[in-house]
VEXPA-696824 format. One record per residue (C-alpha): residue number from 1; residue in one letter; chain; y, x, z. Coordinates in steps of 0.25 Angstrom, whole numbers, plus 5000, padded with zeros to 4 digits. Example, Ala and Ser with C-alpha at 12.3 -4.5 7.8 and 13.67 -1.06 7.14 Angstrom:
2
+-------+------+-------+------+------+------+
: lummi : doba : pavex :    v :    u :    w :
+-------+------+-------+------+------+------+
:     1 :    a :     A : 4982 : 5049 : 5031 :
:     2 :    s :     A : 4996 : 5055 : 5029 :
+-------+------+-------+------+------+------+
end
This chain:
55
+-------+------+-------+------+------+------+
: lummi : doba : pavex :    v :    u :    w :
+-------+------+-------+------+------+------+
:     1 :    x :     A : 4908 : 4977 : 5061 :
:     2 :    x :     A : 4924 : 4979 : 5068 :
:     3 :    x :     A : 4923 : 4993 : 5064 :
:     4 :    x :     A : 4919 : 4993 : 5049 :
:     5 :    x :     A : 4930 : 4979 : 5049 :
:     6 :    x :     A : 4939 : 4990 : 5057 :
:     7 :    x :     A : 4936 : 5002 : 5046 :
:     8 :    x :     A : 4938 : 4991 : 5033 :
:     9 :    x :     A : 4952 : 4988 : 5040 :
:    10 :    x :     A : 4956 : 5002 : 5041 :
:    11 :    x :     A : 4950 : 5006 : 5027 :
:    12 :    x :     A : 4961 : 4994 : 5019 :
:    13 :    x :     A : 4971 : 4997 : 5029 :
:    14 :    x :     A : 4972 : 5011 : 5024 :
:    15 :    x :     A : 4968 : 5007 : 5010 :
:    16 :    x :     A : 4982 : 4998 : 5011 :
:    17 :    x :     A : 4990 : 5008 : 5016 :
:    18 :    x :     A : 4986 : 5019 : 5005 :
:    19 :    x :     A : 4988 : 5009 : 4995 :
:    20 :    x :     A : 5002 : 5007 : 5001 :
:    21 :    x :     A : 5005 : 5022 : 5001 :
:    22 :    x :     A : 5000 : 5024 : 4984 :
:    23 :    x :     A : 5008 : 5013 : 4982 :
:    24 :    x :     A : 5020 : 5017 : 4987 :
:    25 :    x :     A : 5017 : 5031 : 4980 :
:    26 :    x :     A : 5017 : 5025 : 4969 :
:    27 :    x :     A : 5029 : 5018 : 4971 :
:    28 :    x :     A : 5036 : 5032 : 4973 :
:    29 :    x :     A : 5030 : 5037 : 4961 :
:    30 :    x :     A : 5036 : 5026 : 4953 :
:    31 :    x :     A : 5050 : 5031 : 4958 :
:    32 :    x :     A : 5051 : 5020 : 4969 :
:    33 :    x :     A : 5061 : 5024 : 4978 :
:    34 :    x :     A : 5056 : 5028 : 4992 :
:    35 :    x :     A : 5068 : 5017 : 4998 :
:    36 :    x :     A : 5063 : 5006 : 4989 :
:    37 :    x :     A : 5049 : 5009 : 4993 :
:    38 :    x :     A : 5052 : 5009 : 5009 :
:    39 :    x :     A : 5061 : 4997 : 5006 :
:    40 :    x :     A : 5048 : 4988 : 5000 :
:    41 :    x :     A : 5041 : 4979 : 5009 :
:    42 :    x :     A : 5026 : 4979 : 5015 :
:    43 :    x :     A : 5025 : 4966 : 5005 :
:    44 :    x :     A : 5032 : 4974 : 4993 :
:    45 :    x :     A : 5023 : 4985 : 4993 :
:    46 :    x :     A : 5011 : 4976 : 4994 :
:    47 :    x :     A : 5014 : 4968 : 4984 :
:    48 :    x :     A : 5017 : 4981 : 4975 :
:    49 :    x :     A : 5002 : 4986 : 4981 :
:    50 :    x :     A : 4997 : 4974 : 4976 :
:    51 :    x :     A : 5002 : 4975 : 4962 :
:    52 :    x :     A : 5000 : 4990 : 4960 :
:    53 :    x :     A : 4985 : 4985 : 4962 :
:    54 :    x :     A : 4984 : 4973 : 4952 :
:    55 :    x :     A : 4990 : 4985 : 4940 :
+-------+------+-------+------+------+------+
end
């Protein structure tokens, strides 16, 4: 059971990180300055991720 558990882990860890990666793509194809985008914290660009998903 520790390794299905192990491979669900793994599975939303890289499911996170890909969303993360479209979302700042789509950041820097709104014309968001790459500064701005490395200045924004992990809490920023969550709550951003999580807004692009309720629209």
């Amino acid at each position: 059971m520790d390794g299905k558990n192990d491979g669900i882990a793994l599975g939303m860890a890289k499911g996170v990180a890909q969303g993360r990666a479209s979302l700042v793509l789509d950041m820097i194809k709104d014309g968001l300055e790459i500064g701005t985008i490395a200045r924004m914290s992990v809490e920023q660009v969550n709550e951003l991720g999580r807004k692009a998903v309720l629209e």
